[in-house]
N, C-alpha and C positions, 0 to 999 in steps of 0.2 A: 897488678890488678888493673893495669892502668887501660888493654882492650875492655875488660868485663864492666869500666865503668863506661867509661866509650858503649859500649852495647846497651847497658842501663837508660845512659842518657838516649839514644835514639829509642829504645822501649816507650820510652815515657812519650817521647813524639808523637807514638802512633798509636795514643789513647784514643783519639777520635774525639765526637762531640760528647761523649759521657766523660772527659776529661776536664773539659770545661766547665760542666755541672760540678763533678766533686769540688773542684777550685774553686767555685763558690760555695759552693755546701760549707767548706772547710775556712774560706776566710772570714763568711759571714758569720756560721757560728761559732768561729774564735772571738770576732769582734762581739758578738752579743755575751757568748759570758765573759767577756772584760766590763761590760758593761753593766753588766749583772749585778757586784757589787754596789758600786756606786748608786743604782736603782734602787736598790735593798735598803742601805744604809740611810736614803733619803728618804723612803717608803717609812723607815723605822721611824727617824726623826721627826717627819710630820701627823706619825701617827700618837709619838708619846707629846707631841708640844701641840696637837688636836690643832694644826692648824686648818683656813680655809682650803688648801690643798691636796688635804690626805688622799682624798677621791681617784685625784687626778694622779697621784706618781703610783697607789694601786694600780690604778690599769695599764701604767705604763709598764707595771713592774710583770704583770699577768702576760703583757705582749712581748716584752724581752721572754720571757721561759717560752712561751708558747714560739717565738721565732728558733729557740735555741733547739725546742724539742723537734720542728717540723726540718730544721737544718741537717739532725741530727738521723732522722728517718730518710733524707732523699739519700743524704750521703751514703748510705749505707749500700743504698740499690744503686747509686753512682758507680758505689768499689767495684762491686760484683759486675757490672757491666763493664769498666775499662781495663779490669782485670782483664774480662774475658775475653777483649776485644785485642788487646796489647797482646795476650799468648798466643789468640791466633794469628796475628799478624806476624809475631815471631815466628810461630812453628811454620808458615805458608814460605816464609825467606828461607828461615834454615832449610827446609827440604826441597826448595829450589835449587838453594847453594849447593846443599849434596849431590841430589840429583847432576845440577850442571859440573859437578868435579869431576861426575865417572866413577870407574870400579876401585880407582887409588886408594879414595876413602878407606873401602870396607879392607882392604887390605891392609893400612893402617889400623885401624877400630876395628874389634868386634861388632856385630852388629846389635847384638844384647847391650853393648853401650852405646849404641848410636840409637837403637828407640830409646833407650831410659834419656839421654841428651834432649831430645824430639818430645820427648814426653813431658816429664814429670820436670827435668829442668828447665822447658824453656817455658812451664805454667809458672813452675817459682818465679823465671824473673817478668814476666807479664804482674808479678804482683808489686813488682818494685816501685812505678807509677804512684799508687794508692801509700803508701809507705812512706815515699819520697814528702807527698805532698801535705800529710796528716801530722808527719814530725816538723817539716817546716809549719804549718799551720798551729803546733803547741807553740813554737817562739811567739805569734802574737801576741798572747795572752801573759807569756812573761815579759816580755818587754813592756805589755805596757800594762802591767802586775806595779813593775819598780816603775815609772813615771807617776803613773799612780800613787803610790806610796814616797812618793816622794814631793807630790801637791799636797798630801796629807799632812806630812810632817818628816822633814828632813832625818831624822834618824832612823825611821825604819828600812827603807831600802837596801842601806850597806848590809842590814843583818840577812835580806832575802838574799843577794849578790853572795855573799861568801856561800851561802848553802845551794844555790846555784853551780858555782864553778865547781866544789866537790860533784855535782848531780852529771855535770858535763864530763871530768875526769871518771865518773861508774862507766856513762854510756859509749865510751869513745873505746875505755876497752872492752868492753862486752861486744861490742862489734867486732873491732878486732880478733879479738877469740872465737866468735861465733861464726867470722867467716872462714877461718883455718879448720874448724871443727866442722863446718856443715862442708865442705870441700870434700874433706876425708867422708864422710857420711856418705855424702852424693856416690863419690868413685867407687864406695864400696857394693851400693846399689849397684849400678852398675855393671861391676865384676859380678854379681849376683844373677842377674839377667842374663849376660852373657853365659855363664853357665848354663841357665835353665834351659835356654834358647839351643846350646848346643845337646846338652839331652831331647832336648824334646825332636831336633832332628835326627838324634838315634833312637828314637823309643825302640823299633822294632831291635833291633839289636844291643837294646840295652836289657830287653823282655829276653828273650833267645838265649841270652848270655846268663840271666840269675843273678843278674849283678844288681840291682834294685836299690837296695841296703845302699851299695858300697857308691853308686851314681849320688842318692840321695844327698850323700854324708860327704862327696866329694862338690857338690854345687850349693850348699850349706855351711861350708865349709868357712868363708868369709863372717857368720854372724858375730861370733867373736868381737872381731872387729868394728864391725857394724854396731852390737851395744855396748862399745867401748867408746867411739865416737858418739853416739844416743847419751850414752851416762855425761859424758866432757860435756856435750849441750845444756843438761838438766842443770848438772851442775854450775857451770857457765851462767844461767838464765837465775839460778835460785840466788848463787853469791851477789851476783847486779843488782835482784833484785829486793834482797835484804837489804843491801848497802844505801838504796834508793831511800826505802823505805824508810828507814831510821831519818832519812835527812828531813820529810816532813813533820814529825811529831816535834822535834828538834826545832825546826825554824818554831814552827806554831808557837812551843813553848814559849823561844824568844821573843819573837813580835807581840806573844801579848803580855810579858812583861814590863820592854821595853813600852812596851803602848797602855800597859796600865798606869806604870809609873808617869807619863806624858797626861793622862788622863787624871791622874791623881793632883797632876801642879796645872792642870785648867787649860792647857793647851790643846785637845782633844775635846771633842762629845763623845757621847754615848754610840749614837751613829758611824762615826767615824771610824770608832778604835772595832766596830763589829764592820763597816767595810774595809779597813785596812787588814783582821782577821779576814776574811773571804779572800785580799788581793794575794794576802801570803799562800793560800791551798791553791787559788789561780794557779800563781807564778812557781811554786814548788808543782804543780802540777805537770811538768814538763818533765818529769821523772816517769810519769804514763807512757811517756814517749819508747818504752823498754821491749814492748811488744812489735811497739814499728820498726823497732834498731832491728830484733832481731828479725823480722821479715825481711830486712833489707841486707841483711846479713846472709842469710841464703838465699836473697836473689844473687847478690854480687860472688858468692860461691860459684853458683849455677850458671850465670854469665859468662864466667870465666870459663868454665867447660865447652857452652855453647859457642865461645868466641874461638875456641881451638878449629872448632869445627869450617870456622868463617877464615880463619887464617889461612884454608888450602885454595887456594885460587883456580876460580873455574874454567873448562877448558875455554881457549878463546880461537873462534872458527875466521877466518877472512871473508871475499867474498870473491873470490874466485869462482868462475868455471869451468870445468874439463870442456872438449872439445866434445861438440853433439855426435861424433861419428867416433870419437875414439874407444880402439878393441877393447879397454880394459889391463891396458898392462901396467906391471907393479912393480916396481925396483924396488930395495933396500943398497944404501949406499954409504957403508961402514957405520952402521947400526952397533952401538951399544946401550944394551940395559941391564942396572944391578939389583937385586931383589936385598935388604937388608945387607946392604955393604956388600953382599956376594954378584959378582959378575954372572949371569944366565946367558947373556947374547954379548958376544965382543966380534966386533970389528965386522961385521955380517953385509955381505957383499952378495945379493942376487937379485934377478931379473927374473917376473915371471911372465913370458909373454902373452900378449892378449888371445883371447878365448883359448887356453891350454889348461888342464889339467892335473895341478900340482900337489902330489902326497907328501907330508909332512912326517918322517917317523924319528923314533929316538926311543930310550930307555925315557923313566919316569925323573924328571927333573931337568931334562933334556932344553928345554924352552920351548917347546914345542908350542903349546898355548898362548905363549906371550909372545910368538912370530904370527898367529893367528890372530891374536889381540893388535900388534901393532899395523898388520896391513889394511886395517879398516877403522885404526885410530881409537881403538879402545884406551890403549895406553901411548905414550910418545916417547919415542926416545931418550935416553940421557946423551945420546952422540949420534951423529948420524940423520939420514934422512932417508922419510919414507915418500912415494913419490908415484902417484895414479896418472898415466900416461901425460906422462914428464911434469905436471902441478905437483909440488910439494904438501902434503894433506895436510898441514896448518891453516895453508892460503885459500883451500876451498870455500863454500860456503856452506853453515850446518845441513841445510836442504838438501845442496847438489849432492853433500859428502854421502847422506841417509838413502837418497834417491840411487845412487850410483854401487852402497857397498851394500849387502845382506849378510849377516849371520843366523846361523843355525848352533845351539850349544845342545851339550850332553843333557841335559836337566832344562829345560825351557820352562818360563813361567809367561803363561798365558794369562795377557790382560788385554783391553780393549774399550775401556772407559768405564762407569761406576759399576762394581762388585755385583749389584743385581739385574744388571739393562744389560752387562756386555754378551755377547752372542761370539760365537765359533766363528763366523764371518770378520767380526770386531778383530776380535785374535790374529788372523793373518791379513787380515789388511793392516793394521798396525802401522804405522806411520808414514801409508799412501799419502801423498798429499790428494787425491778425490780415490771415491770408492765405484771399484768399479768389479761387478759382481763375477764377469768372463775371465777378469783376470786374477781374480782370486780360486775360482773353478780351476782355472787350468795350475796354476800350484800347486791345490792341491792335487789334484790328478797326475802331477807329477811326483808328488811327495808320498804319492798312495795313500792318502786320506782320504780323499771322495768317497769309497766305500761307503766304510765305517761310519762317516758321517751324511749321508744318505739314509742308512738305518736308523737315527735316531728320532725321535716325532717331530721337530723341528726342523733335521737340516742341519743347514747353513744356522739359521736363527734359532738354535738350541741354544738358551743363555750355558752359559760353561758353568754354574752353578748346579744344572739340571744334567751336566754330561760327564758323568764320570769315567773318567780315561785312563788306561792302564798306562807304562812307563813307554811303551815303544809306539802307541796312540798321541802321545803327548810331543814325542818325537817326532812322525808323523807332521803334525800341526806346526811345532815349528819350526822344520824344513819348508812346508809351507810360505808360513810368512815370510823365511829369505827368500825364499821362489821368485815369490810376490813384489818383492821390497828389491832386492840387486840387479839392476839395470847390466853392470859392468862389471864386476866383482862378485862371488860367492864364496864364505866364509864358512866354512863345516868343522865346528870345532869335536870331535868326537861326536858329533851330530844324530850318527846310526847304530850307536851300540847295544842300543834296546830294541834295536829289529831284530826280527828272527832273520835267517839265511835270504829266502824270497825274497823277503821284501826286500833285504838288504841290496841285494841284487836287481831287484825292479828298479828301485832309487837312483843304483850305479847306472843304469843302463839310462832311467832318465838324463842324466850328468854328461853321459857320453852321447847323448841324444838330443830331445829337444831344447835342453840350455848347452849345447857346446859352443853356445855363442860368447858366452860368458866365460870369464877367467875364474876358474875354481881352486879356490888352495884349499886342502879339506887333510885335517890331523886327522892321521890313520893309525888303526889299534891291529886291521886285519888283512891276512894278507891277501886277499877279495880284491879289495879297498885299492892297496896299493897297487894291483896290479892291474887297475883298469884306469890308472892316470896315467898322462904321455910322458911322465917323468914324478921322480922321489928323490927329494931333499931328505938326506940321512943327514941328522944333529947329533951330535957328542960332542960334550964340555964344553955348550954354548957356540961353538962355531961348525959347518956344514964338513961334515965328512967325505960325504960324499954325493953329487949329484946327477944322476943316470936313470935308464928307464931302469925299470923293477928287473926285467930279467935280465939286464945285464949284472947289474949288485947284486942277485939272488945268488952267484957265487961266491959271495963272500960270507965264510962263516959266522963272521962277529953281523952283518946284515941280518941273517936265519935267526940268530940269537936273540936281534931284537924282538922279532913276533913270537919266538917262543918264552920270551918276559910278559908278553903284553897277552899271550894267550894264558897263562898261568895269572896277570891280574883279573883279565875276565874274570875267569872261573873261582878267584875268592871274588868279587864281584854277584858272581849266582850264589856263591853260596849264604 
């Protein structure tokens, strides 16, 4: 646990100025009811010996409660604000970090556990702070509970001390417990979400199917577990907190026996033995402290989760720049990478020259994608280097690398800054460094989107909230944005599979046309596709089969084969 406290501790750093309120809220009104007794007990005594001062330690006694009560209200609005200031500061880091990891992450994690991580575990531990600081702040009041009882008269302390260290051995394993149990709780969430999240990206085919029932019962399927870890908590929290319990009636009894008998041989007043009563519930009151344990018990659960996520180290770009005239050419120079211990790409040796036309095919598991992924640095190699007219893509710089490559995916998600401001224009300028409206026009009128989006009452400035777009529309937009965005590079990762035949074919003819300036590597499903690039990298078991134009490999039958695999996944695809 030793990152998740690491994590905790910088939590608590980044309370802000409502961190500094609660620290006071919490030392002062600890120190006020330490004070409290002794107030009390003097209040009493001046009040039964009627002296000239009874006046005076009432009002003193009225402004201690009235300090303890007003300590007690700011703090409260303190928690809530450094709470809430601590998760967002968390959750703003963690989805940088992710963010800046890349796609490794999600291939690691579900994503149904990376929001419940982002969610709901990094509010848990933004509550740590407030936790941390309210159970250090019960020690004041027992420390000086027994100093106190110990100006009184030397024997009462040793009896609140032994009832003490029992009260410390409740809460140390209740913690302990509770952060093993809220751990499994959390993961199990988790796994819970992650399911939902993948039904709910099959609804239509989970509908279609009649399978309802059997979806429900299989992403439901964890609760078991889930109130199996719930019961271990309750349980966990009721045993501490009986244990606790017991230990205050317990001392009570003892100190005021011990303190009647002290009272009974004239050592003691009347005042006294009822503030040394008060200092005992003080100092035993640190057994309260059961509700902070366990908050801080499932932040350091939840930490721990959140710190796996920090453990993956973000890509780190150089700063490099290609050369302002270079074509765009791409080597791979003995390129390996393993997907879960399985080798996908070994030993992968090619060159794809600048502004040329490069098709990608293979059967399904081929690598296809993750040769797409690598030559614009999505993923990096495990061996090998990738290399944009002779820079190595490590050494560029994030800018030049974003200015210089474009991709286009099957399934594009269209963003362009907050959910209800972003516009169609947003969307494929996409990480222009300036906006420039001609050159987002001409994209898409390369992409064959200008149409469609011309029809809509907006435009260009249709927020994308107002422009509902079918699958091959969506498509459309962002070929677009690589248009827009690759300078030197265009990356088409099955990019066109939702166009009809046309447009498929307008797109092609744009590629061979006004971007033939650009190097195009574009994974092909069709054999259209392929056969209007100046050459096709054929992939089987991760290393290049074969590399020729399409009509020379067209006679090869295990070639033919491929498009007739890949024309049979379309068509479950429509269906």
């Amino acid at each position: 646990m030793r990152a998740a406290d690491r994590l905790v501790a910088r939590t608590f750093r980044s309370g802000g100025a409502w961190l500094g309120v609660l620290l006071t809220t919490a030392i002062g009104g600890a120190l006020l009811q330490l004070a409290l007794p002794y107030v009390m007990g003097r209040t009493v005594d001046a009040l039964i010996s009627g002296g000239a001062h009874q006046d005076d330690w009432l009002i003193v006694c009225v402004a201690v409660v009235a300090g303890v009560v007003a300590c007690e209200g700011l703090g409260i609005w303190a928690t809530g604000a450094t709470g809430a200031q601590a998760s967002a500061w968390l959750r703003r880091s963690v989805l940088k970090h992710v963010m800046g990891t890349g796609p490794a992450m999600t291939r690691r994690l579900p994503e149904g556990d990376l929001v419940t991580r982002l969610g709901m575990n990094t509010e848990e531990v933004g509550r740590a702070p407030e936790a941390l600081i309210t159970t250090a702040a019960l020690l004041l009041p027992t420390a000086g509970s027994l100093v106190a009882l110990a100006l009184i008269d030397l024997w009462l302390p040793f009896t609140l001390l032994g009832g003490l260290v029992m009260i410390s051995l409740v809460l140390r394993a209740f913690l302990r417990d509770t952060t093993t149990l809220s751990a499994g709780y959390q993961k199990t969430q988790g796994d819970i979400a992650s399911r939902l999240l993948d039904a709910l990206g099959g609804a239509r085919t989970i509908a279609a199917a009649g399978t309802v029932p059997a979806e429900t019962s299989r992403v439901l399927a964890p609760l078991p577990a889930l109130r199996e870890h719930g019961m271990g908590l309750w349980r966990a929290n009721a045993r501490a907190g009986v244990q606790a319990g017991l230990a205050m009636p317990l001392l009570e009894v003892t100190v005021l026996a011990v303190g009647g008998w002290r009272l009974a041989s004239g050592h003691l007043s009347v005042g006294e033995l009822y503030a040394a009563a008060r200092y005992v519930v003080l100092g035993a009151g640190f057994s309260a402290a059961l509700g902070h344990v366990g908050r801080l018990a499932r932040a350091r659960a939840a930490a721990g989760r959140v710190a796996e996520l920090l453990a993956d180290p973000p890509v780190e770009h150089g700063e490099r720049t290609a050369a302002a005239d270079g074509p765009g050419t791409v080597e791979f120079r003995g390129v390996a990478l393993a997907r879960d211990g399985r080798p996908v790409l070994d030993d992968l040796d090619l060159v794809l020259p600048g502004g040329t036309a490069t098709a990608v095919v293979g059967r399904s598991g081929t690598g296809k994608s993750l040769l797409a992924a690598l030559a614009g640095r999505l993923v990096d190699p495990d061996r090998g280097t990738v290399l944009l007219d002779g820079v190595p893509l490590p050494e560029l710089a994030r800018d030049e690398l974003r200015r210089a490559i474009g991709f286009a995916f099957e399934r594009p998600t269209l963003v362009g800054g907050p959910l209800d401001e972003a516009t169609l224009e947003d969307a494929i300028a996409l990480g222009l460094p300036e906006r420039d409206h001609e050159v987002v026009q001409a994209a898409a009128v390369s992409a064959r989107a200008d149409t469609f989006i011309h029809r809509l009452p907006g435009g260009y400035a249709t927020p994308l909230r107002d422009a509902p777009m079918s699958g091959g529309e969506k498509q459309r937009v962002g070929l677009a944005r690589a248009f827009a965005q690759g300078r030197r590079l265009l990356v088409l990762d099955d990019a066109t599979s939702s166009l009809d035949t046309v447009t498929e074919y307008q797109v092609g003819e744009a590629l061979t046309g006004r971007l033939s300036g650009r190097t195009r590597l574009i994974v092909a499903h069709r054999v259209g596709t392929a056969a209007r690039a100046d050459r096709v990298v054929w992939l089987e078991g991760g290393r290049i089969r074969a590399c020729d134009r399409h009509d020379v490999l067209w006679a090869d039958p295990g070639y033919r084969a491929v498009f007739q695999d890949g024309q049979e996944d379309d068509e479950v695809k429509a269906g």
